[in-house]
N, C-alpha and C positions, 0 to 999 in steps of 0.2 A: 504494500500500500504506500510504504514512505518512496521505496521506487519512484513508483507512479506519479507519485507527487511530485518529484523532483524532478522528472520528466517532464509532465505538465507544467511544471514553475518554469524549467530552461528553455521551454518552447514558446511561449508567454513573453520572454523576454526577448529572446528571438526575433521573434515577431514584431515587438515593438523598436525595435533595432532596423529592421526592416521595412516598415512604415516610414519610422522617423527619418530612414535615409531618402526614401520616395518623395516624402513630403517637401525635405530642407532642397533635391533637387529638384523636385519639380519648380520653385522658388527661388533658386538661384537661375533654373534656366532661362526663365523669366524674368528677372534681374538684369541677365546676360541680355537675352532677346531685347530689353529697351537700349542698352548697353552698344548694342552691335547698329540699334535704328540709329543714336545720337552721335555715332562718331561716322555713320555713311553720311548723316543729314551734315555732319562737321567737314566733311568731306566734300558735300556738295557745293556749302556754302562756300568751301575754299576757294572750287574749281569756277564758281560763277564769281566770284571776288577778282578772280585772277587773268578772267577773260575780261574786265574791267580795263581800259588804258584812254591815250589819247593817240591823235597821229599830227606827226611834226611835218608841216608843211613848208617845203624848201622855198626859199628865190629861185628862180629860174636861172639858167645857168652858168650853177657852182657847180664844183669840180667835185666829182666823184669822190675823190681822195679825203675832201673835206668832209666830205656827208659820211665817209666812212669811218671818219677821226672821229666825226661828233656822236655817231654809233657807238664806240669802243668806250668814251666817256659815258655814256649813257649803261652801258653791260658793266662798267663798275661799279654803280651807284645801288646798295646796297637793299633801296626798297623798287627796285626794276628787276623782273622773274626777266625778261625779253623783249628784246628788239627786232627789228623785220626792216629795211631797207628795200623799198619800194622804187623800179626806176621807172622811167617815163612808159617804157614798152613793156614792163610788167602791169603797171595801171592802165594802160590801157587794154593789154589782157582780159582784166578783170572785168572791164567796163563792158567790156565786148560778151562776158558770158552772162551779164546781167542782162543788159538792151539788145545785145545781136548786133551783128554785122552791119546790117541797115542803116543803122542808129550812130555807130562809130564808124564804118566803112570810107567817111569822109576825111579822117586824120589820118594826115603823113607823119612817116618822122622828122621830117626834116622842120616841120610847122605843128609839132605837136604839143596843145595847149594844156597839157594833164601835165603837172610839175611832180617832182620825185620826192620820195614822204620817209619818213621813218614810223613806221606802229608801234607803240610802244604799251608791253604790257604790264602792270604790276604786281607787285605780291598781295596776298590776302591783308595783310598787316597794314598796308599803306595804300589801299582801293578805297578813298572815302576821298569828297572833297577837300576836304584842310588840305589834306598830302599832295593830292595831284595839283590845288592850286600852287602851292610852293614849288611845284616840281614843273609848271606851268611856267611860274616869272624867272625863273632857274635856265632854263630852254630857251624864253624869250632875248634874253638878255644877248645871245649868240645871236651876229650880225647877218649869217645864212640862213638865219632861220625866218619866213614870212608869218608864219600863225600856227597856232597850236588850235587842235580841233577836237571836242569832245564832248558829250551831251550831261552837261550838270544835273537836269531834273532825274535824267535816266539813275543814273549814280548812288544821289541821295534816294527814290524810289527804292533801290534795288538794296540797300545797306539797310534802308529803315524797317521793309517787310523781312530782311535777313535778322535783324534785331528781336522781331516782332517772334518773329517762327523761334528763335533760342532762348529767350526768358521763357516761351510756353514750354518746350521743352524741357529746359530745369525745373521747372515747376513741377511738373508731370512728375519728374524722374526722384525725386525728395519726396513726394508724394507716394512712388513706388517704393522706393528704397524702406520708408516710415514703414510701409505694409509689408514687406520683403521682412524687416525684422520680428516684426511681432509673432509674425508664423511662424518663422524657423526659431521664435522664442517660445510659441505654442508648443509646438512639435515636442522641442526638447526637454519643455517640461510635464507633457505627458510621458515621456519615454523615463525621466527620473521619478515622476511619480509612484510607476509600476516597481520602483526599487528602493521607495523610502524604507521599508522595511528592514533592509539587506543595509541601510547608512543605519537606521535605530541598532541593530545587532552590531553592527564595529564600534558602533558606540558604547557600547553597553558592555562589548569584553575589553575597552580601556583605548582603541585606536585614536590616534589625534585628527583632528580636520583635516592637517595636512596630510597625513597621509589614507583620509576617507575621501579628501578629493581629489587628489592625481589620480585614480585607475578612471574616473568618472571624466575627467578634463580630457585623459589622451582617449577615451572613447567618444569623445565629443570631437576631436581635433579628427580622427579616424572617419567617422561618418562628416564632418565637413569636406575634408581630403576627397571620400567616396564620390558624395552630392555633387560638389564641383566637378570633378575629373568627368561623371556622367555626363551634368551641365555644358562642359566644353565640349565634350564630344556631340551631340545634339545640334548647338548652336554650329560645327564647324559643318556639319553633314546639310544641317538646312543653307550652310551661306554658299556653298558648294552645289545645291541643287539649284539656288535662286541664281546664279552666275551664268549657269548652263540655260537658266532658260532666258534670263536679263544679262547678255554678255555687257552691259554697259555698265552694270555693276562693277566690273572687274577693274576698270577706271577711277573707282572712287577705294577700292580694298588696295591695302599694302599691308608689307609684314609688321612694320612697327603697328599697327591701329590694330592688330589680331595682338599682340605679344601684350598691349594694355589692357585688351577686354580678359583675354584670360588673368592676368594679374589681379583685374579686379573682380572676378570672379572668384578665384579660388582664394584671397586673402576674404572678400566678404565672407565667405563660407566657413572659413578656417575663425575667423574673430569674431563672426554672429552665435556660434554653436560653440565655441568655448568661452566667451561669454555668457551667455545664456546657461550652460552647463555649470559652471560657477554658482548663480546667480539663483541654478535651481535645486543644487546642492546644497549651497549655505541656506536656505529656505528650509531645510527639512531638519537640517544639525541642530537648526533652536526651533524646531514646533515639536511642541509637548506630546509627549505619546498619546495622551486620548482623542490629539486634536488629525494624528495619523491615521484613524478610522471615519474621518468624516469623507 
């Protein structure tokens, strides 16, 4: 009978071993999963930041050589991702795939009114009006340069709704994270619940906290370890299917933005559940024995 029961008891706990790891992963994947939307949407914002620039509109003509000195000064200037050197018969290229033939078909070289441009694009950091108006009377100042050309309203438009969309974001994500804890604080103190009994009996043959709560912590750190590791593997199989079928994803994924979500995945997991483990431990080392049967 005492068999039996000790069966039953290690199955019991088992079990809640087994749940508790289901639960803290299921919640960390989801964690992950907002985790994985907010550094694509960081991602995106970057890649539209960074299509942001103006274009340098030359005098007519300057010497190559010069347009391509003010280029090289322009590629060391710390907040410019790129430049592009536009010459008159590349412009008109362009012009020609926009309107057709028809339309341009009447420009010679020799008489051709399309003047030669530098496009210049910036980094995420410095795509806002303040930066490129500095970076405007910077340009200006060079006596080959005629006009700097760039749509301010677009700019400001384009920074203020990117603003808009990332405070809602964090907002969201504090809001998950808030509910992300408290489950996997649920979780883990059902699962010490089922073992207040087994903390009252090391108590009771003379064991100290400390060492009533380390077997409890690194079983806590163990099923965080589990949850996560599940958790990554989940999130990496779905971002892998969603690539395959959105290869334009693959644009915005790099290995540093995976090597962070995992970090914050498996440290959440590892500091939510040995926290929480802690938290439900020391709860039961000072609740009085008759209050153990409620």
């Amino acid at each position: 009978m005492a068999s039996y029961d000790d069966k039953y008891y290690k199955r019991k706990i088992n079990t809640s071993y087994v749940t508790s790891v289901i639960s803290i992963t299921l919640v960390l994947f989801t964690l992950g999963f907002l985790g994985l939307f907010v550094l694509h949407a960081k991602s995106l914002s970057n890649y539209i930041k960074e299509n942001i620039g103006f274009e340098i509109i030359m005098n007519d003509g300057i010497k190559e050589a010069d347009i391509v000195y003010l280029q090289k000064q322009l590629d060391i200037n710390p907040g410019i991702k790129s430049t592009e050197y536009i010459t008159k018969e590349e412009a008109t290229n362009r012009l020609t795939k926009v309107l057709g033939e028809e339309f341009t078909g009447f420009i010679e070289d020799e008489n051709n009114p399309l003047l030669p441009s530098i496009d210049v694009r910036f980094k995420a950091n410095w795509a806002n009006n303040d930066s490129i108006e500095k970076m405007e009377r910077l340009v200006l100042e060079n006596k080959f340069v005629k006009e700097v050309y760039y749509q301010k309203s677009v700019v400001h438009l384009i920074n203020k709704n990117l603003q808009k969309i990332s405070l809602i974001l964090f907002g969201f994500s504090l809001l998950l994270l808030f509910i992300a804890i408290a489950l996997i604080n649920n979780a883990i103190r059902l699962s010490i619940y089922s073992k207040r009994f087994i903390i009252r009996s090391m108590q009771l043959v003379g064991a100290t906290e400390r060492f009533i709560i380390r077997p409890f912590i690194i079983i806590g750190f163990a099923q965080g370890l589990i949850s996560a590791i599940i958790a990554m593997t989940l999130l990496y199989v779905i971002l892998i299917a969603a690539q395959q079928n959105i290869p334009e994803l693959v644009l915005l994924s790099n290995r540093e933005m995976l090597i962070y979500l995992n970090v914050f995945v498996l440290v959440s997991g590892l500091a939510i559940t040995g926290i929480s483990t802690l938290f439900a431990v020391d709860k039961y080392l000072k609740m009085k024995t008759d209050a153990l049967y409620g």
